[in-house]
N, CA and C atoms as a LAMMPS dump frame, in Angstrom:
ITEM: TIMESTEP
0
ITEM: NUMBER OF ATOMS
294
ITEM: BOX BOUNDS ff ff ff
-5.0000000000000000e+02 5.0000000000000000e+02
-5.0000000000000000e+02 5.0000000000000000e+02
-5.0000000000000000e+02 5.0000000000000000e+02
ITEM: ATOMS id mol type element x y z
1 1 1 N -12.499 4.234 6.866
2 1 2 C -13.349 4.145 8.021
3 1 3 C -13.314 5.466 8.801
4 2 1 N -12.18 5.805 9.116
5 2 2 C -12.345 7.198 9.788
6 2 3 C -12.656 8.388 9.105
7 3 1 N -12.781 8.495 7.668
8 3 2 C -13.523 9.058 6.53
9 3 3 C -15.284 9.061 7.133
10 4 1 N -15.538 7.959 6.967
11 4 2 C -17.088 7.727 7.443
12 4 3 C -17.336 8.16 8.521
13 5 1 N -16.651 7.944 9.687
14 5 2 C -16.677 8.49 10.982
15 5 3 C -16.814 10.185 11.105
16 6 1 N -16.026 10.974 10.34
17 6 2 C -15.65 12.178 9.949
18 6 3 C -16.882 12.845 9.804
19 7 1 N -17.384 12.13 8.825
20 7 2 C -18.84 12.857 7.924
21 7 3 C -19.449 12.553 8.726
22 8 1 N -19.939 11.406 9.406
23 8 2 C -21.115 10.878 10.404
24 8 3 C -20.668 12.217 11.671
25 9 1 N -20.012 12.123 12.352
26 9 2 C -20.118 13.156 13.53
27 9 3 C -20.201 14.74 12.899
28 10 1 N -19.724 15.28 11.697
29 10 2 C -20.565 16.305 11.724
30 10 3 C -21.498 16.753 10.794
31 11 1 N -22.396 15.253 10.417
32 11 2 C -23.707 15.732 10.363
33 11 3 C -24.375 15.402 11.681
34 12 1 N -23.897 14.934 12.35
35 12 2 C -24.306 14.708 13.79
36 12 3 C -24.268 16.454 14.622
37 13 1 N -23.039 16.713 14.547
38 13 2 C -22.966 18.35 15.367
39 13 3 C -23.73 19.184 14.229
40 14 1 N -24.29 18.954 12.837
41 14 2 C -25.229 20.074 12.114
42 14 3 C -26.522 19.398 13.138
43 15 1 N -26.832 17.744 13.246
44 15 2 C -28.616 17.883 14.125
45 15 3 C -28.563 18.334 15.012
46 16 1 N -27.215 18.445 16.083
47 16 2 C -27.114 18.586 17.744
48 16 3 C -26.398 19.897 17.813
49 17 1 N -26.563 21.147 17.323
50 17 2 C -25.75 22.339 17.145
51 17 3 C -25.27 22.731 18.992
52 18 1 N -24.43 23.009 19.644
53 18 2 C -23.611 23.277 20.845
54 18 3 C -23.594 22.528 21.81
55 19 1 N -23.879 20.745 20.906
56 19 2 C -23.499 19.924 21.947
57 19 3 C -22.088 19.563 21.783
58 20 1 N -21.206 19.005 22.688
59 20 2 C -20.313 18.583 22.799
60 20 3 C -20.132 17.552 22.923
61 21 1 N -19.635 16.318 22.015
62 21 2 C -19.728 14.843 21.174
63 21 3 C -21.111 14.401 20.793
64 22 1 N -20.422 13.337 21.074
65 22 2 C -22.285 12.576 20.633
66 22 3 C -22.753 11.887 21.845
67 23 1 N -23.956 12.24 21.957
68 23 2 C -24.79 11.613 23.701
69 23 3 C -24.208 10.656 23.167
70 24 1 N -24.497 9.921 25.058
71 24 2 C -24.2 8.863 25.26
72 24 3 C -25.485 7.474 24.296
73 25 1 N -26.782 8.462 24.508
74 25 2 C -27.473 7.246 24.652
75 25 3 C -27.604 7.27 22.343
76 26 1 N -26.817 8.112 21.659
77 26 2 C -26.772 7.862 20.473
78 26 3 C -25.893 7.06 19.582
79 27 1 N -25.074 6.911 20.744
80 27 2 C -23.834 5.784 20.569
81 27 3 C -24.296 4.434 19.615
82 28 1 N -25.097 3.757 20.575
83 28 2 C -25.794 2.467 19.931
84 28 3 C -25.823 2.889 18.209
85 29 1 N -26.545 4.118 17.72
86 29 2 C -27.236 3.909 16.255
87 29 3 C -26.469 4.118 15.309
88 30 1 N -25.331 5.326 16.234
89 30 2 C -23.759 5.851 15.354
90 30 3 C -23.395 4.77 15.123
91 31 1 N -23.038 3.742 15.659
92 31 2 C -22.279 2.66 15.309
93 31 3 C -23.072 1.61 14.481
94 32 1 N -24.375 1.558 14.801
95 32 2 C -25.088 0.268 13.567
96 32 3 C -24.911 1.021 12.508
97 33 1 N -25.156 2.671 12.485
98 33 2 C -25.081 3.353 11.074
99 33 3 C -23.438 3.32 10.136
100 34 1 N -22.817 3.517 11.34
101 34 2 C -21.346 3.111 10.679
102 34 3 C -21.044 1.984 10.412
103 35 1 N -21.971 0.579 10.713
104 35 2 C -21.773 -0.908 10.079
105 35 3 C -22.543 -0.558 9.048
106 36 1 N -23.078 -0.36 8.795
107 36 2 C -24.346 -0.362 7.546
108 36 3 C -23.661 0.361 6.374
109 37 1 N -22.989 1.693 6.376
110 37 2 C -22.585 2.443 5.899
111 37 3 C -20.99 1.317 5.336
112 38 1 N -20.365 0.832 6.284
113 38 2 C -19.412 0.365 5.412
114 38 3 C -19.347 -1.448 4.866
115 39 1 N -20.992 -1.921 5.426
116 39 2 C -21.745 -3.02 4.649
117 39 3 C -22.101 -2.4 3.172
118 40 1 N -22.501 -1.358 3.251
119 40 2 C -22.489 -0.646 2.131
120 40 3 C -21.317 -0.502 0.705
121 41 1 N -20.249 0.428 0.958
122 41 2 C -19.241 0.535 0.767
123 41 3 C -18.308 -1.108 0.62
124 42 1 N -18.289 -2.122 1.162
125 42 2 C -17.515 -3.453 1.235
126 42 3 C -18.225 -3.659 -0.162
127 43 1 N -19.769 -3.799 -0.537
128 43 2 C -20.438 -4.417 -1.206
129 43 3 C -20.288 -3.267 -2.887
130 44 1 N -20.19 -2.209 -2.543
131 44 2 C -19.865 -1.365 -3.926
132 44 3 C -18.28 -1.585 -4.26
133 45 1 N -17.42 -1.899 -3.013
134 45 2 C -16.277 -2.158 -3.637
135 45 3 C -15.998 -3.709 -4.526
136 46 1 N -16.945 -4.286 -3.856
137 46 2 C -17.044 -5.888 -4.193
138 46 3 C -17.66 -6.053 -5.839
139 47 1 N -18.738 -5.267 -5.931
140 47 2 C -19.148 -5.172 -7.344
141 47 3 C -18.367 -4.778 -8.1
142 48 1 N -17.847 -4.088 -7.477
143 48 2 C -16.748 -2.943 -8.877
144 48 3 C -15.587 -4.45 -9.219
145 49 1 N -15.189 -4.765 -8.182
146 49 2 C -14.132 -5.933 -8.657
147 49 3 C -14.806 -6.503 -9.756
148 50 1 N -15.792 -7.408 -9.33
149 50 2 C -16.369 -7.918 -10.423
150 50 3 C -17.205 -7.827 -11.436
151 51 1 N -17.135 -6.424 -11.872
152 51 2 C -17.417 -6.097 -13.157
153 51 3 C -15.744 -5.848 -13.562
154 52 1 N -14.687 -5.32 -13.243
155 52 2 C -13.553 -5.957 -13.987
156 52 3 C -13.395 -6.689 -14.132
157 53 1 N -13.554 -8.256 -13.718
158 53 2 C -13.099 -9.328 -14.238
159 53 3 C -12.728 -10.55 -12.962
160 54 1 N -13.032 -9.738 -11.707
161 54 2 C -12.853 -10.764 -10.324
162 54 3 C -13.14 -12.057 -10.287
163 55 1 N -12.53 -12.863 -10.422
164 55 2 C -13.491 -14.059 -10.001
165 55 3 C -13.199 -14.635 -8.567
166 56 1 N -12.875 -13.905 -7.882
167 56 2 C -12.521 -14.484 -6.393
168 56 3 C -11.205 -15.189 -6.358
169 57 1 N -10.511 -16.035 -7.391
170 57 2 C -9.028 -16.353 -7.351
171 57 3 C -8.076 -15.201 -8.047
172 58 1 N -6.802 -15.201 -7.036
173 58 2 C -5.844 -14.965 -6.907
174 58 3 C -4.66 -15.477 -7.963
175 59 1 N -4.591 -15.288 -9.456
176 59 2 C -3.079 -15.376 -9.891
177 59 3 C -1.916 -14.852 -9.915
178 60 1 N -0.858 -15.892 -9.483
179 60 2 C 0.47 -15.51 -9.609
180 60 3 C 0.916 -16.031 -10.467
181 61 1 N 2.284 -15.294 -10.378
182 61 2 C 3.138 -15.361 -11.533
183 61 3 C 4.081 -16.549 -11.065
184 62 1 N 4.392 -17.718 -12.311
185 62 2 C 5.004 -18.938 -11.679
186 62 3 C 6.207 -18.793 -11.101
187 63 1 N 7.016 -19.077 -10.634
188 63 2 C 8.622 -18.703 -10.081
189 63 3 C 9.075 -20.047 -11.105
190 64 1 N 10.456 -19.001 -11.867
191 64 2 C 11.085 -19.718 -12.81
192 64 3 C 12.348 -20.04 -11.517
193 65 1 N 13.375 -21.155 -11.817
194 65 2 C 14.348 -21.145 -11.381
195 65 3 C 15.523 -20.468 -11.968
196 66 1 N 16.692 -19.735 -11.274
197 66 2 C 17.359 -18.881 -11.776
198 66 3 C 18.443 -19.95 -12.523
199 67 1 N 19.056 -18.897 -13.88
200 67 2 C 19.862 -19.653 -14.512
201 67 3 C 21.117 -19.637 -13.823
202 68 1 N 22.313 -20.47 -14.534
203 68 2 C 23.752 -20.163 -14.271
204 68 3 C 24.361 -18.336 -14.398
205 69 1 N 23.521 -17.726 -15.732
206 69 2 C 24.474 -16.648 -16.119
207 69 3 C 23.586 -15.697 -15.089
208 70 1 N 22.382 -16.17 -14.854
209 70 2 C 21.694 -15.031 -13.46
210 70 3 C 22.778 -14.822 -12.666
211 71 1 N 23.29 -16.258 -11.958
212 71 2 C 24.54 -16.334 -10.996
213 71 3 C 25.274 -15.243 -11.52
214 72 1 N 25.744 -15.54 -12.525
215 72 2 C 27.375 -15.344 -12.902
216 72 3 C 26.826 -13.829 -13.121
217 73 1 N 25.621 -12.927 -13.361
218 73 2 C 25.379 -11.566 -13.461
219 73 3 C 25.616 -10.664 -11.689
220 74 1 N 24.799 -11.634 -11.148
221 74 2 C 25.052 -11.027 -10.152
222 74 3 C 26.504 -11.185 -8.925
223 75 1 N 26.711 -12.032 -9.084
224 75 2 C 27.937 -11.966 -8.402
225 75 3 C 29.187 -11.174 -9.503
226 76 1 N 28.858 -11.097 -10.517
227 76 2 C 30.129 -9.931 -11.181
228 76 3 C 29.626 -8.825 -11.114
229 77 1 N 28.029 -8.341 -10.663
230 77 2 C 27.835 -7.075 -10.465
231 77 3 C 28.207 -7.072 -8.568
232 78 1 N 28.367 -7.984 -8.02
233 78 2 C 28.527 -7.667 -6.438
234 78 3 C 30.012 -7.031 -6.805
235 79 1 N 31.013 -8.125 -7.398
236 79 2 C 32.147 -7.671 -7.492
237 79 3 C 32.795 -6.198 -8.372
238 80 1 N 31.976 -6.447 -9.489
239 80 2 C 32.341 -4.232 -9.372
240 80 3 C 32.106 -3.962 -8.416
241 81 1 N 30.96 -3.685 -8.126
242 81 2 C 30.462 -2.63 -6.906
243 81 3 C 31.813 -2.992 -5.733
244 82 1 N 32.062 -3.773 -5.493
245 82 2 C 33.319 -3.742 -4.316
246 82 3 C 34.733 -3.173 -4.624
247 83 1 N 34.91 -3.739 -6.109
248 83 2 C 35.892 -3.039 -6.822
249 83 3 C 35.771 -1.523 -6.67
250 84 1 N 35.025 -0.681 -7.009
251 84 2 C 34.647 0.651 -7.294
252 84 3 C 34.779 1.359 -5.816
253 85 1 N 34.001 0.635 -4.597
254 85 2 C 33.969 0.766 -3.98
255 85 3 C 35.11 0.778 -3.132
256 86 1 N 36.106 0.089 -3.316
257 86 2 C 37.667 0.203 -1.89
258 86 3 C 38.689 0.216 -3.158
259 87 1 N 38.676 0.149 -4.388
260 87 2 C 39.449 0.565 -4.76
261 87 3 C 39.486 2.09 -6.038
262 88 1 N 40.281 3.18 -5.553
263 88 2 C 40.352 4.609 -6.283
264 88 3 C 40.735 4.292 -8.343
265 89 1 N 39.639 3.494 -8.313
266 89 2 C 39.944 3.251 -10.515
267 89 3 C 40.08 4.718 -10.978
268 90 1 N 39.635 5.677 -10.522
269 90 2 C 39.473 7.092 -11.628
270 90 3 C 41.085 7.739 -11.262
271 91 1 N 41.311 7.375 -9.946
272 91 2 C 42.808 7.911 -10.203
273 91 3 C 43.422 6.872 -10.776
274 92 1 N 43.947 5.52 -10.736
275 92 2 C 44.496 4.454 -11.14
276 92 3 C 44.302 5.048 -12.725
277 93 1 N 43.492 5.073 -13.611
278 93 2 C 43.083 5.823 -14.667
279 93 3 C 43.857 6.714 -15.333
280 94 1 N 44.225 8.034 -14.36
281 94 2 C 44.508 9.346 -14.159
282 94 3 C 46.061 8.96 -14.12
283 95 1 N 46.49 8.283 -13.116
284 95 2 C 48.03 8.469 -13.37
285 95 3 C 48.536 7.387 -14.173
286 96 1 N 47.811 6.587 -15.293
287 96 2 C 47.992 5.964 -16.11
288 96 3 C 47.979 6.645 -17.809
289 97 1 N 47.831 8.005 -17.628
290 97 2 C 47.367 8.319 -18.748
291 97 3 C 48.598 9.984 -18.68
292 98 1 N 48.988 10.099 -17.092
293 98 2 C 49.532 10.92 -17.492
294 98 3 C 51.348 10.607 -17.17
């Protein structure tokens, strides 16, 4: 929208060369022209949908319920990460080896 707006005011300052904005009394047509313009635009975006394949509904994807080993993945990945996290394994490691 402010794209359209953009182009509309300066082909507006190319008809009105060293005016400063747009008169007052051109207000009214700027704005039916900027409905029209993006009645326009709504309706080319609307076609384009439906020549891909739009049909006006919305599919989603079903929601499965999570398994047991989902559980059991993520709570043993919470618990590394805490492990790794407050406890030093690369030295534990290190003075195990030397």
């Amino acid at each position: 929208m402010i794209a359209e707006v953009s182009i509309m005011n300066n082909a507006y300052k190319l008809r009105a060369p060293g005016q400063n904005g747009i008169h007052f009394s051109a207000w009214g047509s700027f704005l039916g022209q900027l409905l029209l313009r993006s009645m326009d635009r709504a309706e080319e975006l609307y076609s384009s949908m439906q020549l891909r394949g739009f049909k006006g509904d919305f599919y989603y994807a079903d929601v499965k319920k999570a398994k047991a080993s989902t559980y059991i993945y993520f709570f043993a990945s919470i618990a590394f990460i805490l492990l790794f996290r407050y406890i030093n394994i690369s030295a534990l490691f290190g003075n195990a080896l030397v």
